[in-house]
Backbone bond lengths (Angstrom), bond angles and torsions (degrees), N, CA, C in turn:
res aa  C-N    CA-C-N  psi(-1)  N-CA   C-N-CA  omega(-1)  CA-C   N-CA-C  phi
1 X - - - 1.456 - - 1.533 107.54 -
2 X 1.582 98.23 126.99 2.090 89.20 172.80 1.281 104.09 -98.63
3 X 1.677 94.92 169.97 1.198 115.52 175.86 1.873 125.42 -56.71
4 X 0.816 125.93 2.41 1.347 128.98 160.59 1.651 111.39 -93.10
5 X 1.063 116.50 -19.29 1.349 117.78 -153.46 1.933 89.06 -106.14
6 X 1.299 109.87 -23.43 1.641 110.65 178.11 1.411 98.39 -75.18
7 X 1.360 111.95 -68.19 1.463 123.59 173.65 1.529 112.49 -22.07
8 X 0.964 137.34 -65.93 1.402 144.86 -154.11 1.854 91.74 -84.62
9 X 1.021 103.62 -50.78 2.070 98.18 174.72 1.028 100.31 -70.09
10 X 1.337 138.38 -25.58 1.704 118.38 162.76 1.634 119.73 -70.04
11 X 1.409 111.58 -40.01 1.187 97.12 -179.04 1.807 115.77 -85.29
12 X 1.177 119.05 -0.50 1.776 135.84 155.04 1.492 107.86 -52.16
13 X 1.494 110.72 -64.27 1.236 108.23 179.10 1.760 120.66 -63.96
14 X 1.078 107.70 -45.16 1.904 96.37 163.90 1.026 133.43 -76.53
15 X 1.223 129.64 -15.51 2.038 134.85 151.31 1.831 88.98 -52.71
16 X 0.997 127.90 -54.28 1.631 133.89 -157.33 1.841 90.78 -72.38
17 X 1.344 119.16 -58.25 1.131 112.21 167.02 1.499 146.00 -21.88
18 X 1.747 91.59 -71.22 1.701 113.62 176.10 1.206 89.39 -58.73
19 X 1.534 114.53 -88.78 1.680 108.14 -170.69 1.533 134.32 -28.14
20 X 1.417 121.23 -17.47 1.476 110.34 159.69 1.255 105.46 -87.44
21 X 1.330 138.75 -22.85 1.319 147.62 -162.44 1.651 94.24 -60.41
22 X 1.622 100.09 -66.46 1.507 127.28 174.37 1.747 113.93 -21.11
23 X 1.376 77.24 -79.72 1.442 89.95 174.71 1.483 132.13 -39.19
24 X 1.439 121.70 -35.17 1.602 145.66 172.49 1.461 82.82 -71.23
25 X 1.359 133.62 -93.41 1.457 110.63 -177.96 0.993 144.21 -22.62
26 X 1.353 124.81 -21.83 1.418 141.85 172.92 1.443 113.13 -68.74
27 X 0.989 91.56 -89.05 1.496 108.57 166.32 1.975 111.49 -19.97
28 X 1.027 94.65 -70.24 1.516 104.10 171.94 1.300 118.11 -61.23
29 X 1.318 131.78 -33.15 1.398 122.11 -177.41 1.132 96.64 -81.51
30 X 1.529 136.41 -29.87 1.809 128.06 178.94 1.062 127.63 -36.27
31 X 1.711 98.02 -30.18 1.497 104.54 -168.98 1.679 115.82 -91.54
32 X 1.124 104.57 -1.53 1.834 98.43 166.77 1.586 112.42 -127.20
33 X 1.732 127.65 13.18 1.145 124.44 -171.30 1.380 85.58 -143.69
34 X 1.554 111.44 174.73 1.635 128.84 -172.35 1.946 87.54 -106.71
35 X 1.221 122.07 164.41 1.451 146.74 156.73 1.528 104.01 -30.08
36 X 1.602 111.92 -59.30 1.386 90.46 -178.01 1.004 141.33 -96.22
37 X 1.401 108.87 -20.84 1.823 112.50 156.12 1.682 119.37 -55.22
38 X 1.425 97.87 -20.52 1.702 75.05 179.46 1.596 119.79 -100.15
39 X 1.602 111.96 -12.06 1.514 134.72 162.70 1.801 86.87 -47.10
40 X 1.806 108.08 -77.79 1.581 111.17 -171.93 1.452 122.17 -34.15
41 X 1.254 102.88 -35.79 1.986 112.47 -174.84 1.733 90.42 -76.68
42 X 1.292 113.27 -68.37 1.359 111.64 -163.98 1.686 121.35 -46.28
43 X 1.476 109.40 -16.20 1.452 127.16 -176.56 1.035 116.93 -94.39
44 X 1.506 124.74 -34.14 1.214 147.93 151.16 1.524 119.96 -45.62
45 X 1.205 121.47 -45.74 1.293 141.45 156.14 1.563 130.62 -18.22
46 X 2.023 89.74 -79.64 1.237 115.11 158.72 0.874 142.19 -76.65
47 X 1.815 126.40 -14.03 1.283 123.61 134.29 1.719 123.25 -17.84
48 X 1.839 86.56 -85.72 1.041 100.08 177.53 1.798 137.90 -38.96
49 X 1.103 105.53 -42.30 1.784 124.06 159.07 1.578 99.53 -51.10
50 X 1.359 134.48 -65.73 1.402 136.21 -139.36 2.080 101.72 -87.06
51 X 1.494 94.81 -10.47 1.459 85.16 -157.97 1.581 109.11 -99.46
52 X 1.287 115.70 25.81 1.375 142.61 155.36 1.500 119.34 -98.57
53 X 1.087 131.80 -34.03 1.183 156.36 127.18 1.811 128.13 0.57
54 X 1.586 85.36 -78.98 1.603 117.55 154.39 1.671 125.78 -50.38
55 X 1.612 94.30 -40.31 1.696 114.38 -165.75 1.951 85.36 -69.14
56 X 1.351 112.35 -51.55 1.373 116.22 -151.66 1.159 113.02 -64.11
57 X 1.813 110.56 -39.42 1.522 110.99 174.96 1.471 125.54 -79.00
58 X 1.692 124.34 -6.20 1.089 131.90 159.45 1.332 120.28 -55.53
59 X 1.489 106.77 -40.78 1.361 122.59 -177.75 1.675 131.13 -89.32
60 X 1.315 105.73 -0.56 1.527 130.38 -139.25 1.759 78.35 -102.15
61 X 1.602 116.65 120.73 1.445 115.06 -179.92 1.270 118.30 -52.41
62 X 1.770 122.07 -30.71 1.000 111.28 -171.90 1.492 129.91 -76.48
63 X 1.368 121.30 -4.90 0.777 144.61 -174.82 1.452 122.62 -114.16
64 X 1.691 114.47 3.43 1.621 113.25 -161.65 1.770 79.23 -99.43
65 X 1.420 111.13 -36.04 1.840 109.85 -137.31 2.056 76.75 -81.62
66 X 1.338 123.34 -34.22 1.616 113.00 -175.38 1.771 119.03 -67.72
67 X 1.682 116.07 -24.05 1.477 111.27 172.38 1.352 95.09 -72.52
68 X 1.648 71.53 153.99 1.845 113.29 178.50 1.237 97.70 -96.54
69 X 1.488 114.24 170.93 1.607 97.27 177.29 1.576 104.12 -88.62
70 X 1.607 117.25 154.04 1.540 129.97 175.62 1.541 86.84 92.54
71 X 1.276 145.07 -6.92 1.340 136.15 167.93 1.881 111.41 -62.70
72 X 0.945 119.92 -36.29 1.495 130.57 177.49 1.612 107.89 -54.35
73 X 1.488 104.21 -75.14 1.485 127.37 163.76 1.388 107.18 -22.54
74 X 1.555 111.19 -68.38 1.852 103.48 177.69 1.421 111.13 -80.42
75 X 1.207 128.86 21.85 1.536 108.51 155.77 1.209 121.57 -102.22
76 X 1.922 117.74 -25.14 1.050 106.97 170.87 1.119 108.37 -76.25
77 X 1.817 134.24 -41.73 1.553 111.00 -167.15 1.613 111.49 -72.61
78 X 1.098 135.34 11.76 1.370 158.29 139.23 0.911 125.68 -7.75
79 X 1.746 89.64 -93.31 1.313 122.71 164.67 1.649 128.82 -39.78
80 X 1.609 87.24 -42.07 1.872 89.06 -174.92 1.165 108.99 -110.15
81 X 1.497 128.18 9.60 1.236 129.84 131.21 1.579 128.39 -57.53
82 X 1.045 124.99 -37.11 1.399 156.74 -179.65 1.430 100.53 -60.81
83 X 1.373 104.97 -56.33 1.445 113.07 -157.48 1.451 98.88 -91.40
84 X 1.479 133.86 -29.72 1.339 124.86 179.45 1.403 109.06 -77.16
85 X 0.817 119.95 -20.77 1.671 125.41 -173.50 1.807 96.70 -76.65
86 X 1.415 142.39 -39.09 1.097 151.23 -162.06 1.619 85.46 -83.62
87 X 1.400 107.97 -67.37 1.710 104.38 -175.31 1.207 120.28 -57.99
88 X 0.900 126.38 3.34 1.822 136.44 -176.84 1.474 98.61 -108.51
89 X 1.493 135.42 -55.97 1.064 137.30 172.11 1.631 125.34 -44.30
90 X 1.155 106.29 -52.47 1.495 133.56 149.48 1.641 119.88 -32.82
């Protein structure tokens, strides 16, 4: 087995991980919050996680010298276009 091929079954097994993890949280947080406050927290969450993320590739050279100008502008309203449409679906 090579090393790409371990790599990728390692990172299989922790997506498989968190997500049961997740799920036990779920379940458990149901019981002291309603559906949508905890959707709102959980979205809130990942915002928050992703929007460092966002910060890095704005900033990330390889990517500063290829925007056009108004390219910035549509990635963030993009993004939270992107992302409200998921939280609405949700």
């Amino acid at each position: 087995m090579n090393r790409v091929t371990l790599k990728a079954d390692a990172i299989l097994l922790l997506t498989a991980t968190i997500w049961g993890f997740a799920f036990v949280a779920q379940r458990a947080g149901m019981e002291y919050v309603g559906p949508f406050t905890f959707n709102g927290i959980r979205f809130a969450i990942g915002s928050l996680v992703l929007i460092p993320f966002l910060k890095l590739r704005l900033e990330h050279p390889a990517y500063v010298h290829k925007m056009v100008d108004g390219s910035r502008g549509r990635l963030i309203w993009g993004t939270v276009l992107v992302g409200s449409i998921l939280f609405a679906a949700a």
